[in-house]
C-alpha positions as CSV (number, residue, x, y, z in Angstrom):
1,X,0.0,0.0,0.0
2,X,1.5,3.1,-1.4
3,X,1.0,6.1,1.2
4,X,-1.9,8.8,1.1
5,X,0.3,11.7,0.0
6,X,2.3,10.1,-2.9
7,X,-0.6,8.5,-4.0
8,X,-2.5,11.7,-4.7
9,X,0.4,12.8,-6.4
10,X,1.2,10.5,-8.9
11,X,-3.0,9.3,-9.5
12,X,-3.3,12.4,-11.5
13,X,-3.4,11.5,-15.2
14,X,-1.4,14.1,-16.1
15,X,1.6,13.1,-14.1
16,X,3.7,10.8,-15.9
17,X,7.5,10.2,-16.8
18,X,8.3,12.3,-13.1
19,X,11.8,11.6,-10.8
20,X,11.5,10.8,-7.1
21,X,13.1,14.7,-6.8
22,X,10.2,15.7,-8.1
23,X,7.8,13.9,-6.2
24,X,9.5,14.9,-3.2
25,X,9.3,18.7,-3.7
26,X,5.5,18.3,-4.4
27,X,5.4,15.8,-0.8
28,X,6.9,18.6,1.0
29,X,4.7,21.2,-0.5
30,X,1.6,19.0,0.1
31,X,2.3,18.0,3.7
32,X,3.6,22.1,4.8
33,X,5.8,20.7,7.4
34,X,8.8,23.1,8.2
35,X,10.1,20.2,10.6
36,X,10.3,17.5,7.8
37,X,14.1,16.0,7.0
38,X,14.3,16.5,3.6
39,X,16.9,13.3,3.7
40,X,14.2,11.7,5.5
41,X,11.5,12.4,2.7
42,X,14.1,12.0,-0.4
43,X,14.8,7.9,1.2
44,X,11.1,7.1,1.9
45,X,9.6,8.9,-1.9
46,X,12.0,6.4,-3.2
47,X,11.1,3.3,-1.2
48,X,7.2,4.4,-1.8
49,X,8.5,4.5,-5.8
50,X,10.5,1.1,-5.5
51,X,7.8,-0.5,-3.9
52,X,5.8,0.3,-6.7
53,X,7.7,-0.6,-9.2
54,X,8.3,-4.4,-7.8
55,X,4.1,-4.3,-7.9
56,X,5.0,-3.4,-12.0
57,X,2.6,-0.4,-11.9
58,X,5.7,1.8,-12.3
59,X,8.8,2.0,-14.5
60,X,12.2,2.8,-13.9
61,X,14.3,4.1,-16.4
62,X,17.7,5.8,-16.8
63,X,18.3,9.0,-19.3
64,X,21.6,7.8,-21.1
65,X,22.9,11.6,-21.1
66,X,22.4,12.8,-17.5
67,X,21.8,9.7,-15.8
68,X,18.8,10.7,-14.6
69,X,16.5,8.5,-12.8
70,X,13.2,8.8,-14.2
71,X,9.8,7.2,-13.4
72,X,6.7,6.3,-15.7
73,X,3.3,4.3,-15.1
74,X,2.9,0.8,-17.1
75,X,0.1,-0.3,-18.5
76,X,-0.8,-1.9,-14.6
77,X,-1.2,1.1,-13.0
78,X,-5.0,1.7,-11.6
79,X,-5.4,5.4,-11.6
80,X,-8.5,4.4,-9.6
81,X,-6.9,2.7,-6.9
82,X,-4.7,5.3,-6.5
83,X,-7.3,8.0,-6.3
84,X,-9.3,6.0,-3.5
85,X,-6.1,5.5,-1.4
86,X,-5.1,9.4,-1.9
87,X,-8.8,10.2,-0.8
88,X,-9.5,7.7,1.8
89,X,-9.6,9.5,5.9
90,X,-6.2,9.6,7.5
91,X,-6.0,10.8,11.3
92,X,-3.3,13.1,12.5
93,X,-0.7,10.1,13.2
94,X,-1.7,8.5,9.6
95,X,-4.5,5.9,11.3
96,X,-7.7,5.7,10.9
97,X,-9.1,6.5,14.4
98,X,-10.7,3.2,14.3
99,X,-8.7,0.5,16.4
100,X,-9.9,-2.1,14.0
101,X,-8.3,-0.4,10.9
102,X,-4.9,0.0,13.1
103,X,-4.5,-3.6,13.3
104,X,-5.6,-4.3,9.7
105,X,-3.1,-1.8,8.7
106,X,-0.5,-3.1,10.6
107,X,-0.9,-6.7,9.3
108,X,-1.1,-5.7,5.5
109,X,2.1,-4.3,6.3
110,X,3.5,-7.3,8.0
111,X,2.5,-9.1,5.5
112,X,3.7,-7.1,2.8
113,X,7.3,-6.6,4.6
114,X,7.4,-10.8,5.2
115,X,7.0,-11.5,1.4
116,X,9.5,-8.4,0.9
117,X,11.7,-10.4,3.5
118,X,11.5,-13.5,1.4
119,X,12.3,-12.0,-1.9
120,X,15.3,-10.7,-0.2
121,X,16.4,-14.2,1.0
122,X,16.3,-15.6,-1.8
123,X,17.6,-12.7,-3.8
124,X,21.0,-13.2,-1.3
125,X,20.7,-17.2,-2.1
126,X,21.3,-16.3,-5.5
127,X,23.9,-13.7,-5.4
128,X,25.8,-17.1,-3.0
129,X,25.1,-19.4,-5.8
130,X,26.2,-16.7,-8.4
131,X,29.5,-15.8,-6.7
132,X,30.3,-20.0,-6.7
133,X,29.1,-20.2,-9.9
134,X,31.4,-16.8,-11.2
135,X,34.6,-16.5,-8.6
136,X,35.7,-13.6,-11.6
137,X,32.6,-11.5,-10.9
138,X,33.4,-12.0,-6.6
139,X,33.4,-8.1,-6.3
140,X,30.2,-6.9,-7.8
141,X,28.2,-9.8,-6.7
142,X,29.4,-9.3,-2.9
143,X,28.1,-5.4,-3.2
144,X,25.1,-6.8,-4.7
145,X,24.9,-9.6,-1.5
146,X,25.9,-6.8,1.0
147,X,23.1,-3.9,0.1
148,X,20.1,-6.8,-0.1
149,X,21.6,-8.2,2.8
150,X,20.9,-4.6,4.2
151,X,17.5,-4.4,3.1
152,X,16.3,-7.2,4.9
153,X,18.1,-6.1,8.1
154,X,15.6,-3.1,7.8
155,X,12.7,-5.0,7.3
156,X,13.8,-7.5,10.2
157,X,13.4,-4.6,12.6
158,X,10.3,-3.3,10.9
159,X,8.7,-6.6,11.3
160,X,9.9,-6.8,14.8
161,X,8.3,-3.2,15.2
162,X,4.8,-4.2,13.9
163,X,4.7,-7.7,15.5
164,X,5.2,-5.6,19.2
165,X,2.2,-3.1,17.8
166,X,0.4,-5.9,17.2
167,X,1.1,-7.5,20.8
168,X,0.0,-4.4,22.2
169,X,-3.3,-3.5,20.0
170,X,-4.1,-6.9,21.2
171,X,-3.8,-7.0,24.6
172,X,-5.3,-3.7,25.1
């Protein structure tokens, strides 16, 4: 689930082939927030954009020139969907008031960061197999190993984070 804010940017039709810089200035703008990090905002735009371009309803492309990084919406993307989720109630803290929704949220999102968790494993058992496979390419498939490696450190502790959430929502 992509959140509120970036949703309601990128459902417009008329927002297409954008960069995560982009989206971020318009994040900022939306949300009027003098205390936002802007190295906060710039890392989780592009986790919200990578996530969506796993699901395929977003391209990733690089401009051969400046390198730029450059996003675009496939054929999969559900303007629709997007528009509900931009438009659906938030409270101040980004929950629906209602304890039900809270713990719905949080398991869609433990769900969604377990499958995340085993894409990653098995993403680093094939880097391993790789690496036996190619000693000569040792170097870049280590870097490779070492950033997913990384990524499902993080989503180890955010699955540790929602499972006590989920403790506590329950025994309240």
């Amino acid at each position: 689930m992509a959140d509120k804010v970036i949703s309601s940017i990128i459902a417009l039709k008329n927002i297409d082939l954008f960069s995560a810089l982009e989206v971020k200035v318009a994040y900022i703008s939306i949300k009027q927030d003098e205390l936002l990090d802007p190295v906060f905002v710039r890392r989780f735009v592009y986790e919200e954009l990578l996530k969506l371009v796993k699901k395929g309803w977003l391209s990733k492309s690089i401009t051969k020139q400046k390198k730029l990084t450059r996003y675009s919406k496939t054929d999969l993307f559900d303007h629709n969907y997007f528009k509900e989720l931009a438009n659906s109630p938030i409270s101040v803290d980004g929950y629906e008031n209602d304890g039900h929704h809270y713990s719905q949220e949080l398991s869609t999102r433990l769900r969604e960061h377990n499958v995340e968790l085993l894409e990653g494993l098995g993403e680093l058992e094939l880097y391993l197999t790789l690496w036996e496979k190619y000693p000569s390419m040792k170097n870049s498939l280590k870097a490779k190993y070492i950033e997913a490696q990384e990524r499902n450190h993080i989503l180890k502790g955010k699955i540790n984070a929602i499972g006590e959430l989920l403790k506590n929502t329950t025994e309240t």
